[in-house]
Every structure is written in structure tokens, then in C-alpha cells.
C-alpha positions in Angstrom: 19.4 74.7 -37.0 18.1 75.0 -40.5 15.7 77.3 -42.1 11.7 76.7 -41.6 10.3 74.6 -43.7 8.6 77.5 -47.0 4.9 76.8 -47.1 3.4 75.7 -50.3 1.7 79.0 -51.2 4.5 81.5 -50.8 8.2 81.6 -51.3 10.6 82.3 -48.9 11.1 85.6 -47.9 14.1 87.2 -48.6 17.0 87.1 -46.0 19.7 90.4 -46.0 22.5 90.9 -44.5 24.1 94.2 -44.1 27.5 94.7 -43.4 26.9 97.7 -40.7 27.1 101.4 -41.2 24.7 101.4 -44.4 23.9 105.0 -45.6 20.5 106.3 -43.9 19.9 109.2 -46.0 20.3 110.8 -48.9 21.2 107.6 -51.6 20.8 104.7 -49.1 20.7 102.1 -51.9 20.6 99.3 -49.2 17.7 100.4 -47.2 15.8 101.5 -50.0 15.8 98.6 -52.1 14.8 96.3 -48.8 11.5 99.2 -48.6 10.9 98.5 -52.3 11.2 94.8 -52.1 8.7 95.3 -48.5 6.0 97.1 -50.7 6.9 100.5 -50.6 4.9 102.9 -49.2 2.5 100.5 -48.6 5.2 98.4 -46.3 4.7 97.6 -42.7 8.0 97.3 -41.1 8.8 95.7 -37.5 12.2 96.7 -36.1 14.1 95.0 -33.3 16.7 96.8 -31.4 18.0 94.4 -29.0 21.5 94.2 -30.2 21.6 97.8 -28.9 22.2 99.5 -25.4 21.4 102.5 -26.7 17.6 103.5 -25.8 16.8 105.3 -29.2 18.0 102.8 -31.7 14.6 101.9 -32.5 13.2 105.7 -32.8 15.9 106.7 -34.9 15.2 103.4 -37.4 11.3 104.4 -37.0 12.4 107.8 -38.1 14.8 106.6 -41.4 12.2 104.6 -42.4 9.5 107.0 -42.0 11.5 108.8 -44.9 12.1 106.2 -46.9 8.3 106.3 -47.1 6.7 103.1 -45.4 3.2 102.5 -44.3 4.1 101.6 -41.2 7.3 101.4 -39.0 7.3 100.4 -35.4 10.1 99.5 -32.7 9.8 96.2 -30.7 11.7 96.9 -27.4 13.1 93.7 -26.6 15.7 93.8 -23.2 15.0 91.1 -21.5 13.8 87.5 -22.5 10.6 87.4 -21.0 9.8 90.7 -23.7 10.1 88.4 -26.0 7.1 86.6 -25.5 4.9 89.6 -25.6 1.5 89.2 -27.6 1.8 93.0 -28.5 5.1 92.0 -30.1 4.1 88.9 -32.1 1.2 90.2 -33.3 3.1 92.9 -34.8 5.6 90.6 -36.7 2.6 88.1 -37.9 1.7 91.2 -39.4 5.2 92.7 -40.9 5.9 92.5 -44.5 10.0 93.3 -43.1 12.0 92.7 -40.0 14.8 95.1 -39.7 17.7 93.6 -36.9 19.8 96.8 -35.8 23.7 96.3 -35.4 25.0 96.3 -31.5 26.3 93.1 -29.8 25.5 90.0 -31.4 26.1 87.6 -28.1 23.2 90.3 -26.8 20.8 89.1 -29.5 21.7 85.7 -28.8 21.5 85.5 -25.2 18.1 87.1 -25.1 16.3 86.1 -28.5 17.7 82.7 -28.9 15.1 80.1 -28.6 12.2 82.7 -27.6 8.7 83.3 -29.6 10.3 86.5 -31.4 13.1 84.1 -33.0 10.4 81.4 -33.4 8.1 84.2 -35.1 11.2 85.6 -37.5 12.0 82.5 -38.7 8.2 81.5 -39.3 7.3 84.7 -41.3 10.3 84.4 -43.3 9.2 80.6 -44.4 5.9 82.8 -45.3 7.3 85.7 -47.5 8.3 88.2 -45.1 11.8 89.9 -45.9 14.4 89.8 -42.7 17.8 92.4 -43.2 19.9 92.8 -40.0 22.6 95.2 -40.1 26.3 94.3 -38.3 25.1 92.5 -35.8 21.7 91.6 -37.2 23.7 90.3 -40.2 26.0 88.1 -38.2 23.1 86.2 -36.7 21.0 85.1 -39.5 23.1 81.4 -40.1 23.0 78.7 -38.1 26.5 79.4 -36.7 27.5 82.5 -35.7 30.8 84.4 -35.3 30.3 86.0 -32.4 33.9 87.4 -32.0 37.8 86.7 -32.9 40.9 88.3 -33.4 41.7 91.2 -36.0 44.1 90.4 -38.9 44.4 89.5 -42.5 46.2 85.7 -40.9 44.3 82.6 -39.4 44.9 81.2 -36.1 44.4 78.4 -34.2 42.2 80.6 -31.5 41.2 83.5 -34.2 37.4 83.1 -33.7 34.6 82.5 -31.4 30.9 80.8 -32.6 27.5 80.7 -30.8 24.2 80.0 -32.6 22.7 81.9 -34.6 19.0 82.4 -35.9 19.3 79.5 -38.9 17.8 82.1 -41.7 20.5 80.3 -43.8 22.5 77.5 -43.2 25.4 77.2 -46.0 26.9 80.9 -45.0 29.3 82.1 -41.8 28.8 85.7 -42.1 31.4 88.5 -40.7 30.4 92.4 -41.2 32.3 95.7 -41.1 34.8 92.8 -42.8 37.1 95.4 -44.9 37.1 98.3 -42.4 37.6 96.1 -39.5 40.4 93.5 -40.9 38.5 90.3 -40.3 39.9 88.7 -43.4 41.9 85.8 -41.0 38.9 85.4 -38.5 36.5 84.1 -41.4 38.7 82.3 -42.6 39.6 80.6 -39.2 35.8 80.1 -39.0 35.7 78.3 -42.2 38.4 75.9 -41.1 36.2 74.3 -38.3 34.0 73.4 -40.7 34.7 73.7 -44.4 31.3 73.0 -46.0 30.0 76.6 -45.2 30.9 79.2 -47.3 32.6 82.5 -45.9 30.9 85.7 -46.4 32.2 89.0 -45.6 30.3 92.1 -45.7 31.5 95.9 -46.3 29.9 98.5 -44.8 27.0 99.9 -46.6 27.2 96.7 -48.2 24.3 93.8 -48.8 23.4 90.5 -50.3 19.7 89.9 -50.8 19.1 86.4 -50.9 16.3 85.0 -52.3 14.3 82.0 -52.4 16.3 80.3 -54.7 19.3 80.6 -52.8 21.1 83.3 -55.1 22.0 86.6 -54.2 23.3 90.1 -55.6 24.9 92.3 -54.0 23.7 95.9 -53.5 25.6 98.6 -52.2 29.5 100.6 -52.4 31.2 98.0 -50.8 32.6 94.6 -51.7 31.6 90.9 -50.6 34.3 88.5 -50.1 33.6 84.8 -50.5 35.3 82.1 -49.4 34.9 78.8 -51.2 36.4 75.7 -49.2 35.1 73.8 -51.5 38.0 72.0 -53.0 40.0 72.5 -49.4 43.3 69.8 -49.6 44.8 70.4 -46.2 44.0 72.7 -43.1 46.0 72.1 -39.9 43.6 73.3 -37.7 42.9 69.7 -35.8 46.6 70.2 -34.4 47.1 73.8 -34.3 47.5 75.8 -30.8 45.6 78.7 -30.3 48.3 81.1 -31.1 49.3 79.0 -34.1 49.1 79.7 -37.6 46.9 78.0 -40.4 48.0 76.3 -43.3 44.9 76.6 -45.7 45.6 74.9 -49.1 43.2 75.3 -52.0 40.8 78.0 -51.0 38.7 79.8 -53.8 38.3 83.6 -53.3 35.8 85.8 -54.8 35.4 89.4 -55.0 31.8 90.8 -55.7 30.8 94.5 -55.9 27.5 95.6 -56.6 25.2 93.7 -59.2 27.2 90.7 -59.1 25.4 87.6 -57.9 26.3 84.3 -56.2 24.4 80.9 -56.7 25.2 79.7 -53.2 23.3 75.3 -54.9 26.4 76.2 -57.4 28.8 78.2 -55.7 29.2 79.9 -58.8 29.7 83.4 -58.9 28.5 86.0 -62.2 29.1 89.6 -63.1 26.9 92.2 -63.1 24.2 91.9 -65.9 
């Protein structure tokens, strides 16, 4: 699944990922630069808490946006599939300058946004302008392909990883989150190895890359992005390794950004901080 097509009068919105467990008060770098880029006070924000089981998720957003200072902020309850396809609801993103995905369960997203009106209606607005961040599991389902689970470890496996589809907000990134504080270094790259044209994001906590239209990002935030490059891959045993199996990975590129570097993900070039 690739992006919507931009229309001819706006740029692409920008797409944000957030590695989970951003700070909500006080200096929250992340969320306040995503308010900023939405307008500001001016900013009408729609928030979707599906990835949640918890029932005040979408309140408690409502409320740290509220004191960011927004226009507007309001919660679309979405727990079943049929929700999705509420007027109410799309009327309320046609008229969002940001969507804000919470963190939760990313296979809950999935299973009850995939393929409905809301997805259809995210996608669309981005193609218009409007700005979509998703936090943890928000941020693992913007690509097309989505890691949806895997095994813990700094070591790939034959079995490491598990993918479902994803949104398609991008499709040239795999994105894992929580990636230092969780250990996920060997299920990315594991990822990577089914298919090593992507390129292999992951995210820090309080960690984000804003993405813009032109396909370059910088990253905002306390935490570090790592990127893996497959680029000039020579050899990857994953077509005959057993699940429990190791990988042999030979001619990865590795990059470490912290805040203010940016990425050209056209070049795969990375830059420091201006």
C-alpha cells in the first residue's frame, strides 16, 4: 500500500512517528512542536485511541493538548469496526489540521481500522496537508508493513519478527518504537532481512522523526533514532534459516541520529545537526 496520491494545491502533510512514552508536560518537545507545526492555538486536533483498552486514553490526550494550547481537541472513540464509519467521526477528521494515534496494541489498530473510512479518511487528509503523529503503537502503523511483534534481543533470528499491514503513510520505512528501552535492535533487523529495500527505523522514547513532504526528516526529542541501511546488503541467510536460527547479515550501514540530525530517506543520506 503506498501513500495517497498529494493533491496539486497542497503538500503532504507531515507524517510522525513517536517512539512511545513522550514527555506530556512540562518540556514536551515532541508534542509541542507537532501543536506548532498544527497551527498552534489556532489547531484543531482529532485523536484516536483505539490502540488502547483503557477508557480514558482519549480524555487524558484531550486534556495534554488542552495545555499545550489548541483550538480544539477531541477524542474519536473507535472500539469496534462499524465506529469507524461514523459521519460524526469523519467529519471531524475532514476538518482536523492533526491526527494524533495513541500507543496500545498495534494488531488492535489493525484489526479494527484497517481498510475502514477512518484509515481511508487519515490517509486522504494527509495527501491534503493534515499532520498524522502516532505514538508506540500509532508509530508502528504508519508504513505499509508493520512489525506487529517479535522477540527481544540485540541478535536476528530466523523467527525474530512478526508483520501485518500497516496504514501506508510511508512506504520506504519498517518502524519499531520503545527500540532502546525495549532491546529490539535484532527484531528490526530480522524485519529488514525479509525485505532489504526498506529502511529500518527505530525510535526512542520521547523520541520523533517529522517527516515532511519531501521525504526528509529530523529528529526531535532526548532519544536516539537508529537506521538501518540494507542498502549495499551482500549476503543474508534468511531464505534458509530455521526459526530459532541465527542471521548472517553482511554489509549493513548503521546510523545513529539524536536530535536536529536529519535523514534524506530519496538519498539515504544522513546530516548533523545545523
Amino acid at each position: 500500500m503506498s501513500p495517497s496520491p498529494p493533491h496539486d494545491d497542497h503538500d503532504r502533510g507531515y507524517v510522525i512517528p513517536i517512539g512511545g512514552a513522550e514527555k506530556r508536560r512540562g518540556a514536551a518537545a515532541v508534542l509541542a512542536r507537532f501543536v506548532e507545526l498544527c497551527g498552534g492555538e489556532n489547531a484543531r486536533i482529532a485523536i484516536i485511541p483505539t490502540a488502547s483498552n483503557l477508557p480514558d486514553t482519549g480524555e487524558k490526550y484531550i486534556d495534554i493538548f488542552n495545555k499545550i494550547g489548541v483550538g480544539k481537541a477531541v477524542s474519536l472513540t473507535i472500539n469496534e469496526r462499524a465506529e469507524a464509519a461514523r459521519k460524526d467521526y469523519l467529519d471531524e477528521l475532514n476538518q482536523a489540521d492533526g491526527i494524533f494515534i495513541t500507543g496500545g496494541n498495534q494488531l488492535r489498530l489493525s484489526t479494527i481500522l484497517g481498510g475502514t473510512e477512518v484509515a481511508k479518511a487519515i490517509r486522504r487528509q494527509n495527501a491534503k496537508g493534515v499532520h498524522v503523529a502516532g505514538t508506540s503503537a500509532g508509530a508502528a502503523i504508519m508504513p505499509e508493513h508493520m512489525i506487529a511483534g517479535g522477540s527481544t534481543g540485540s541478535s536476528p533470528s530466523g523467527g525474530g519478527v512478526n508483520l501485518a499491514p500497516g496504514l501506508g503513510l510511508t512506504n520506504a520505512l519498517l518502524i519499531d518504537q520503545h527500540f532502546s528501552q525495549r532491546d529490539r535492535l535484532g527484531r528490526l533487523l530480522t524485519a529488514i532481512s525479509y525485505n532489504p529495500f526498506l529502511l529500518g527505523v527505530g525510535i526512542d522514547e520521547d523520541t520523533a522523526l517529522f517527516i515532511d513532504h519531501q521525504q526528509c526528516f529530523e529528529v526531535v526529542g532526548s532519544g536516539v533514532v537508529t537506521i538501518i541501511d540494507p542498502v549495499d546488503l551482500s549476503y543474508s541467510s534468511m531464505s534458509s534459516a530455521s526459526k530459532k536460527d541465527a542471521l548472517s547479515l553482511l554489509d549493513l550501514k548503521l546510523h545513529l541520529l539524536s536530535k536536529g540530525c536529519r535523514f534524506d530517506i530519496h538519498q539515504r543520506k544522513p546530516y548533523p545537526p545545523e
